[in-house]
Structures are given as C-alpha cells and as structure tokens.
The first five atom37 places (N, CA, C, CB, O) and aatype in JSON, in Angstrom:
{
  "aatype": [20, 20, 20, 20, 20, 20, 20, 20, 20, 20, 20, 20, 20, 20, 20, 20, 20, 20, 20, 20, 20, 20, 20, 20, 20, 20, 20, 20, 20, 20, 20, 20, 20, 20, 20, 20, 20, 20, 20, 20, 20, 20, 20, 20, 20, 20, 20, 20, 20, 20, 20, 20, 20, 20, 20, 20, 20, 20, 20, 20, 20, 20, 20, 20, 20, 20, 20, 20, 20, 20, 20, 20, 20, 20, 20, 20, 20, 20, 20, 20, 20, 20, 20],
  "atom_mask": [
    [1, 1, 1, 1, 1],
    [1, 1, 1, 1, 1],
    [1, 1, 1, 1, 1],
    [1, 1, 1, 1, 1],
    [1, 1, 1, 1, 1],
    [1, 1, 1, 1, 1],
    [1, 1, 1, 1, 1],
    [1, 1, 1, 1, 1],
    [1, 1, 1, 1, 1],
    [1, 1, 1, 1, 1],
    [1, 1, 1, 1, 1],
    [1, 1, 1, 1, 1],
    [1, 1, 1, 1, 1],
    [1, 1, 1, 1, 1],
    [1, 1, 1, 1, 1],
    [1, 1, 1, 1, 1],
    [1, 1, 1, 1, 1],
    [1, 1, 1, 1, 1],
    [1, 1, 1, 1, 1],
    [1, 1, 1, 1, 1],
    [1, 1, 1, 1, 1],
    [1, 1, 1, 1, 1],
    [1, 1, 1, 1, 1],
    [1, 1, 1, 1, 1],
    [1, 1, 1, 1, 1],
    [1, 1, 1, 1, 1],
    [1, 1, 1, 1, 1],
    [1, 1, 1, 1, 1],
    [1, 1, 1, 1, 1],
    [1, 1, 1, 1, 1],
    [1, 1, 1, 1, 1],
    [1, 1, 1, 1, 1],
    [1, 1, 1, 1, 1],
    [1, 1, 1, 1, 1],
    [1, 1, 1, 1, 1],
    [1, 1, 1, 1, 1],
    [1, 1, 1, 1, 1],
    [1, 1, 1, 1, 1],
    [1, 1, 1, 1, 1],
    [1, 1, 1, 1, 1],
    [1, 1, 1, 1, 1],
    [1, 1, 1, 1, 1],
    [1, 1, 1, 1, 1],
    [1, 1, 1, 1, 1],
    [1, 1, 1, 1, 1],
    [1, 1, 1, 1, 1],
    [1, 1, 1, 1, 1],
    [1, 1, 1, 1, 1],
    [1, 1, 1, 1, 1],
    [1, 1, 1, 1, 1],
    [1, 1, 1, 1, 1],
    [1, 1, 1, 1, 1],
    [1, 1, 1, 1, 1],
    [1, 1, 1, 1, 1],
    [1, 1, 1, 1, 1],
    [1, 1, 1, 1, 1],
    [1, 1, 1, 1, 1],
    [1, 1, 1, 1, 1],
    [1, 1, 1, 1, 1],
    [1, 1, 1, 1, 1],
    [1, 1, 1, 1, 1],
    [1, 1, 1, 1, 1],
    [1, 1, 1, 1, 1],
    [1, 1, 1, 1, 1],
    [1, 1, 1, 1, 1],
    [1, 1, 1, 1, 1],
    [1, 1, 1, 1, 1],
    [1, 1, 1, 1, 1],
    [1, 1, 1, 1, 1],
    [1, 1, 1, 1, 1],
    [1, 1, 1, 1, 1],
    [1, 1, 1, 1, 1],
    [1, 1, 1, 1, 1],
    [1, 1, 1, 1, 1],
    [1, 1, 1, 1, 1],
    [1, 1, 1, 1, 1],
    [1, 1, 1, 1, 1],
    [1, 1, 1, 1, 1],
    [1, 1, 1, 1, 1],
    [1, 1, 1, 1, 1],
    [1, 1, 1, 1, 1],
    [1, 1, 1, 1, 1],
    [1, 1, 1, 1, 1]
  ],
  "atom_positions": [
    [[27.91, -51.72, 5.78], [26.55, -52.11, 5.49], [25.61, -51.31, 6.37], [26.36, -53.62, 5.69], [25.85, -51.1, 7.55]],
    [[24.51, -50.88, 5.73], [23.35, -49.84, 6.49], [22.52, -51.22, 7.34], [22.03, -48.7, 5.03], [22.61, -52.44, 7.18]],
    [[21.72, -50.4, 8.26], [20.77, -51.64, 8.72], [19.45, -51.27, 8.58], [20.94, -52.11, 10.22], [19.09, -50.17, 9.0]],
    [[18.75, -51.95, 8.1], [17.56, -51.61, 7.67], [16.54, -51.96, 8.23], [17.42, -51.88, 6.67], [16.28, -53.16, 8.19]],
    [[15.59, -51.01, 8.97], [14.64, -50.71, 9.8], [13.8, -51.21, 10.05], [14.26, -49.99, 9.72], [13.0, -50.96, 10.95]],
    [[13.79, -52.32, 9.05], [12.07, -53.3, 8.61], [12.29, -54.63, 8.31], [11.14, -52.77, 7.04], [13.39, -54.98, 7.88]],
    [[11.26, -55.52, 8.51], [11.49, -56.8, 8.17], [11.23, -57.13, 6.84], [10.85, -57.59, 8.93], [11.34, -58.25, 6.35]],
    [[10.87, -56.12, 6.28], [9.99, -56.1, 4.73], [11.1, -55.57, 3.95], [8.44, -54.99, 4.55], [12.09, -55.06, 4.47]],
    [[10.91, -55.7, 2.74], [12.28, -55.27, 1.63], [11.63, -55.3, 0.5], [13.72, -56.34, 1.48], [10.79, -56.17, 0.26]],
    [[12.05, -54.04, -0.62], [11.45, -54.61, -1.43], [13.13, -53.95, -2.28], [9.6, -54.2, -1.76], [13.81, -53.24, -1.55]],
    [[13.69, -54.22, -3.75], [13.97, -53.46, -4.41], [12.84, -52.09, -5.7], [14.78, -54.41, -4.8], [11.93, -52.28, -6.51]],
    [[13.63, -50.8, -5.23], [13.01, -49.81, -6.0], [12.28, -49.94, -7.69], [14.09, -48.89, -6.0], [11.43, -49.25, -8.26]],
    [[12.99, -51.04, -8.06], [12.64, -51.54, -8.99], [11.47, -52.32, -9.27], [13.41, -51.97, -9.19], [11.14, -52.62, -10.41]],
    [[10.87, -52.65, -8.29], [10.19, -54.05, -8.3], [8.63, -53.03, -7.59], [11.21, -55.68, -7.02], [7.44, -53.32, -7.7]],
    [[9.4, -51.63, -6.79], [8.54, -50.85, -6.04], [7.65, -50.37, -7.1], [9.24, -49.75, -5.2], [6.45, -50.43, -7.37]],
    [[8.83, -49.8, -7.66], [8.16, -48.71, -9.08], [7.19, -49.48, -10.47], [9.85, -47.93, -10.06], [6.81, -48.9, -11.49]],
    [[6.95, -50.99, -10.11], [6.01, -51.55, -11.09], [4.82, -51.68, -10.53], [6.38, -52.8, -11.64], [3.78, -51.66, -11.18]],
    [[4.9, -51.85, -9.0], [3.56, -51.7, -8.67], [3.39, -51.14, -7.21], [2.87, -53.02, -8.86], [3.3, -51.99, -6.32]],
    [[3.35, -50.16, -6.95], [3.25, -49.48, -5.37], [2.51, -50.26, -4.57], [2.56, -48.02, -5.24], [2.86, -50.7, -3.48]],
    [[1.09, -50.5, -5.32], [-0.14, -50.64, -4.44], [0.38, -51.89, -3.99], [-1.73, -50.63, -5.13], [0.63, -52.11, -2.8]],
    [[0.6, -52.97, -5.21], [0.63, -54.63, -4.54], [1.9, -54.77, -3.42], [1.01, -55.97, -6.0], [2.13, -55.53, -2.48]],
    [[2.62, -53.59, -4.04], [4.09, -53.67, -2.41], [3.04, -53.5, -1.07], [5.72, -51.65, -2.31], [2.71, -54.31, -0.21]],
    [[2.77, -52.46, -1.23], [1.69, -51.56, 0.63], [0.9, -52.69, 0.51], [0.34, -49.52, 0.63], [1.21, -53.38, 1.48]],
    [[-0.12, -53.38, -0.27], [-1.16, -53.92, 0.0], [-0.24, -55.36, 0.72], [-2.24, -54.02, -1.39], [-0.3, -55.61, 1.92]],
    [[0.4, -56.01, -0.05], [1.1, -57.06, 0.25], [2.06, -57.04, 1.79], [1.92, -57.2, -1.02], [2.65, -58.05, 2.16]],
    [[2.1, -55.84, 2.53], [2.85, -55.59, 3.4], [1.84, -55.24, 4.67], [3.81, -54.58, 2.9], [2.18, -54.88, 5.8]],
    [[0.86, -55.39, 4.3], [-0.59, -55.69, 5.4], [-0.05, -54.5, 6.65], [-0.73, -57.91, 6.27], [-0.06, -54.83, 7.84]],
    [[0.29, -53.45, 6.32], [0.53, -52.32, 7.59], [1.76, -52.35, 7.77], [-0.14, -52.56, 9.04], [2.1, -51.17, 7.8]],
    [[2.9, -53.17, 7.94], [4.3, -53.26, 8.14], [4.88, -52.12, 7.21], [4.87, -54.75, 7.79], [4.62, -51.92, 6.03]],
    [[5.76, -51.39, 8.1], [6.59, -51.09, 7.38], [7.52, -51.82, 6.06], [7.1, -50.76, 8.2], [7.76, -53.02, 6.21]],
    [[8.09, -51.08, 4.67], [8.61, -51.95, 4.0], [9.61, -50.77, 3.71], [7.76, -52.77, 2.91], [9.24, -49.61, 3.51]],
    [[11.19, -51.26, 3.7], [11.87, -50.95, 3.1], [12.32, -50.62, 1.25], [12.23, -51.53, 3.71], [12.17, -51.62, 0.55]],
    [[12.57, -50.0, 0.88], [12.38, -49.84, -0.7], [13.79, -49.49, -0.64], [11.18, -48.63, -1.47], [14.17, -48.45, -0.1]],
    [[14.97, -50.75, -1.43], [16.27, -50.68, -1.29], [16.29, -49.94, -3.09], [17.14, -52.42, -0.81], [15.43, -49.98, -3.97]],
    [[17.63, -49.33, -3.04], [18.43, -48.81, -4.05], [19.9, -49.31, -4.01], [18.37, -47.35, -3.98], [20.62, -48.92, -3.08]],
    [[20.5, -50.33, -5.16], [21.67, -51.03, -5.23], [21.79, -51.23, -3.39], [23.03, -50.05, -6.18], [22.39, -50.53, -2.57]],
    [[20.89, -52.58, -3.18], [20.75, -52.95, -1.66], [21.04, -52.36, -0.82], [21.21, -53.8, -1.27], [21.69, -52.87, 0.09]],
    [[20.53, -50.63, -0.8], [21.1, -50.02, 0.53], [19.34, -49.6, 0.6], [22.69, -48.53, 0.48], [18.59, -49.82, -0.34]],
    [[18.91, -48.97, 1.86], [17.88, -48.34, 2.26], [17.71, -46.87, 1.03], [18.18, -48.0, 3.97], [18.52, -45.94, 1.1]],
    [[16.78, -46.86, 0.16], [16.13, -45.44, -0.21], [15.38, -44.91, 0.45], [15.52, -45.32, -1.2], [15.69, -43.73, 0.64]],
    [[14.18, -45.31, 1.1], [13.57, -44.89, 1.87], [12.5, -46.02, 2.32], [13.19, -43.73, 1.42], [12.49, -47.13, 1.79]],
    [[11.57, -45.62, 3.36], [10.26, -46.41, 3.98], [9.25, -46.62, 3.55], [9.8, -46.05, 4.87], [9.21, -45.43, 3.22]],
    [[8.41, -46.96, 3.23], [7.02, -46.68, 3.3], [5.84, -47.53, 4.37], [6.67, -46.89, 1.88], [5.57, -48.73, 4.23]],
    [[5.37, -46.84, 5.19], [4.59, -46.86, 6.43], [2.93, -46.59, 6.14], [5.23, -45.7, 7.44], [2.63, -45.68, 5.36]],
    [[1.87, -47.41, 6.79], [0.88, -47.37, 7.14], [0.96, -45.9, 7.36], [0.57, -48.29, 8.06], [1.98, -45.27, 7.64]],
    [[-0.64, -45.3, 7.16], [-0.64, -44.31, 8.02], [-0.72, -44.42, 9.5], [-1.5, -43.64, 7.65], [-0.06, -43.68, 10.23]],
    [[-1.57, -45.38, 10.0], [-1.03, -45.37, 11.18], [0.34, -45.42, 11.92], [-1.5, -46.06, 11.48], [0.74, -44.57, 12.71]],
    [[0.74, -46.12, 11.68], [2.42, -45.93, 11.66], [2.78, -44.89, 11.81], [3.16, -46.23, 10.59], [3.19, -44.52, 12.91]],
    [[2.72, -44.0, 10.68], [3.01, -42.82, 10.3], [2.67, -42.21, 11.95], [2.08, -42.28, 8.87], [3.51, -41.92, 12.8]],
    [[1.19, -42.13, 12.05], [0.36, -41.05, 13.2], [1.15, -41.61, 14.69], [-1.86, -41.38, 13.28], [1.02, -41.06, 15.78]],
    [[1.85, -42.65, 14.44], [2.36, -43.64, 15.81], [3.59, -42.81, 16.15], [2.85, -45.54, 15.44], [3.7, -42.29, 17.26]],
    [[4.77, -42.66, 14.92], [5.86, -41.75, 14.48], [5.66, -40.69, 15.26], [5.91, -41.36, 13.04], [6.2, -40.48, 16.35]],
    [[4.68, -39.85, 14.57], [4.79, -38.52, 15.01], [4.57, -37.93, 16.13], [4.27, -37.96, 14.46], [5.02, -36.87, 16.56]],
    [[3.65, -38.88, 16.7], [3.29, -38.65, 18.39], [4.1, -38.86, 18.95], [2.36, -39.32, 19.11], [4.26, -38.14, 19.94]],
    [[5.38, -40.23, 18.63], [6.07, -40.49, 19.52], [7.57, -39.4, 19.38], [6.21, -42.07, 19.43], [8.55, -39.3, 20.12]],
    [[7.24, -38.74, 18.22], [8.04, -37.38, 17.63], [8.39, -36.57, 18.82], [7.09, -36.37, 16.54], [9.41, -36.28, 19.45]],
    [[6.65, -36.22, 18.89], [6.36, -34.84, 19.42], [6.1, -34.9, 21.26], [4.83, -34.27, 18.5], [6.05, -33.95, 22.04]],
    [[5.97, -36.32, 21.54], [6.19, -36.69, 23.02], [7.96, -36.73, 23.17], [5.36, -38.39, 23.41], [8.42, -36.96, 24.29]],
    [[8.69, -36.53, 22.24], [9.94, -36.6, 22.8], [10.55, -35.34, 22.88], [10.74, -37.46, 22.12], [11.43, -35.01, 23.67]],
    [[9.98, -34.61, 21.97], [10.37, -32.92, 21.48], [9.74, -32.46, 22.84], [9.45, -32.08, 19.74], [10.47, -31.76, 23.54]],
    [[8.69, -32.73, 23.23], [7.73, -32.31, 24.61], [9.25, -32.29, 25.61], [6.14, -33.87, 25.24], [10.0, -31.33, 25.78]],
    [[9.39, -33.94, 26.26], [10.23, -34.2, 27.26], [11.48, -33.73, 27.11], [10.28, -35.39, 27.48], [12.1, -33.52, 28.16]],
    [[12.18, -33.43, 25.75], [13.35, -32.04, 25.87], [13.52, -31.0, 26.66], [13.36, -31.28, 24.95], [14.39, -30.51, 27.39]],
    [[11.67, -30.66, 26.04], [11.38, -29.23, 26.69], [11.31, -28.55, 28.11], [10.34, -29.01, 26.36], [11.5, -27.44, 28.61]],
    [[10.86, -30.06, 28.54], [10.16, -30.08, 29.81], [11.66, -30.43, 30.69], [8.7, -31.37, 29.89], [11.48, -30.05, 31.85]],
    [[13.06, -31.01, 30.54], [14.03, -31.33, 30.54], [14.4, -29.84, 30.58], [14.38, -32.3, 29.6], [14.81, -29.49, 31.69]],
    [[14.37, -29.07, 29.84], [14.96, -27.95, 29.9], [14.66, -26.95, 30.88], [14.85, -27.51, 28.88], [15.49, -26.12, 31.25]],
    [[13.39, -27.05, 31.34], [12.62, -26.11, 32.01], [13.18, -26.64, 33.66], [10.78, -26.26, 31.56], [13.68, -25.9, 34.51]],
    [[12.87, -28.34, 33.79], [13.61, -28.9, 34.96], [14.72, -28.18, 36.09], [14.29, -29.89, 34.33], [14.85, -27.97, 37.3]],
    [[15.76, -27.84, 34.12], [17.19, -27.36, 35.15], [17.03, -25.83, 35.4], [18.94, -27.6, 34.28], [18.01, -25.41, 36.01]],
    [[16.09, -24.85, 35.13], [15.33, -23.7, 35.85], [14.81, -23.08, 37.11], [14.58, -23.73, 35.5], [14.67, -21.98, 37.65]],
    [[14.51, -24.89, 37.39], [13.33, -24.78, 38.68], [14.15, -24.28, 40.2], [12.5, -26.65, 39.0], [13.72, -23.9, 41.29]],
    [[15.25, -24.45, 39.74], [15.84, -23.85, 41.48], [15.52, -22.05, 41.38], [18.2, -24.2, 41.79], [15.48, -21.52, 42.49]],
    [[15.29, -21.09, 40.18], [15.21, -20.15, 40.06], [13.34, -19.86, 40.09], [16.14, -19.9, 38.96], [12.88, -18.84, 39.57]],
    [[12.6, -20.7, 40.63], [11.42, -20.9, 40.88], [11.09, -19.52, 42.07], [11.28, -22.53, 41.35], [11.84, -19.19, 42.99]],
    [[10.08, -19.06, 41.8], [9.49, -18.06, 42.91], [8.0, -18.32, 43.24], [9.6, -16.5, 42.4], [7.11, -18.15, 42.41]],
    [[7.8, -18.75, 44.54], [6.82, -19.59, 45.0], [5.99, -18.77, 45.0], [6.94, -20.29, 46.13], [6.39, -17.74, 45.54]],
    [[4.47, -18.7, 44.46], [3.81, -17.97, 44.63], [2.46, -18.58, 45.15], [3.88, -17.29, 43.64], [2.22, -19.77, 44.94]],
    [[1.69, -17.88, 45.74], [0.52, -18.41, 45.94], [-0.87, -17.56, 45.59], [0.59, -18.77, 47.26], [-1.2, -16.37, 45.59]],
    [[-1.4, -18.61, 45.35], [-2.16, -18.64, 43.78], [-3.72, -17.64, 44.61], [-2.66, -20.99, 42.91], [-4.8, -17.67, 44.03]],
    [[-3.58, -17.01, 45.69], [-4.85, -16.37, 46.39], [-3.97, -14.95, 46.2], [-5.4, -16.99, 48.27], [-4.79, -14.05, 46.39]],
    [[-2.75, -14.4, 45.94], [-1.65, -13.53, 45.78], [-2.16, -12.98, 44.17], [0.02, -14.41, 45.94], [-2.17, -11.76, 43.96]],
    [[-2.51, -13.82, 43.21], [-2.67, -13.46, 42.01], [-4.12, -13.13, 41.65], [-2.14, -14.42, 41.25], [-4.4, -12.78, 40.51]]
  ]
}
C-alpha cells in the first residue's frame, strides 16, 4: 500500500467531473487525486506550490554549501587590503 501525502482524497473520477468544486472544496489543502486507490497525483494551492519550491531550492542551496564545506581546509587566507 502507497501512503498518501494528504488528508484530502478525492477519486480521479469524481476529480474529472468537477476540478474547481474538488480545489474550491479543499480550501488550500493539499488533495490527493487517487487512481484504482493508489496516489495519481496532488493538487496544491499555489501557495503551497511557492512553499515547495523554496523549500526545494533552500535544500539544493545546503547541498551546495555542504559541498563547498568539505573544500575549506584547501582555503587560502587572503586579505581583502591584498586585493
């Protein structure tokens, strides 16, 4: 059994008669849209959405910055009246 991400559910069937009254009826919550009761996909607020991606791209950041970390012993101290 999948686990599904949301407290909201709808079946795809029930999605595809009326989109709007699913999102409208789901007041910002995420809602699941099942296919033969497994997860097809989400549908999210845009905020949500903009919440997602920041918290995307703050994690893709701290990889980066993770990566650069194990570098720093190869650090060459400079001082910044030198440049």
């Amino acid at each position: 059994m999948e686990r599904i991400h949301s407290v909201l559910s709808v079946s795809i069937s029930e999605f595809k008669q009326n989109p709007s009254k699913v999102i409208e009826e789901a007041n910002g919550e995420p809602v699941a849209v099942l296919n033969h009761n497994r997860p097809a996909f989400y549908t999210v607020s845009p905020e949500v959405m903009a919440q997602m991606a920041e918290l995307y791209d703050e994690q893709q950041l701290a990889k980066h910055v993770q990566s650069r970390l194990k570098s720093v012993s190869r650090a060459v101290k400079v001082d910044l009246d030198d440049l």
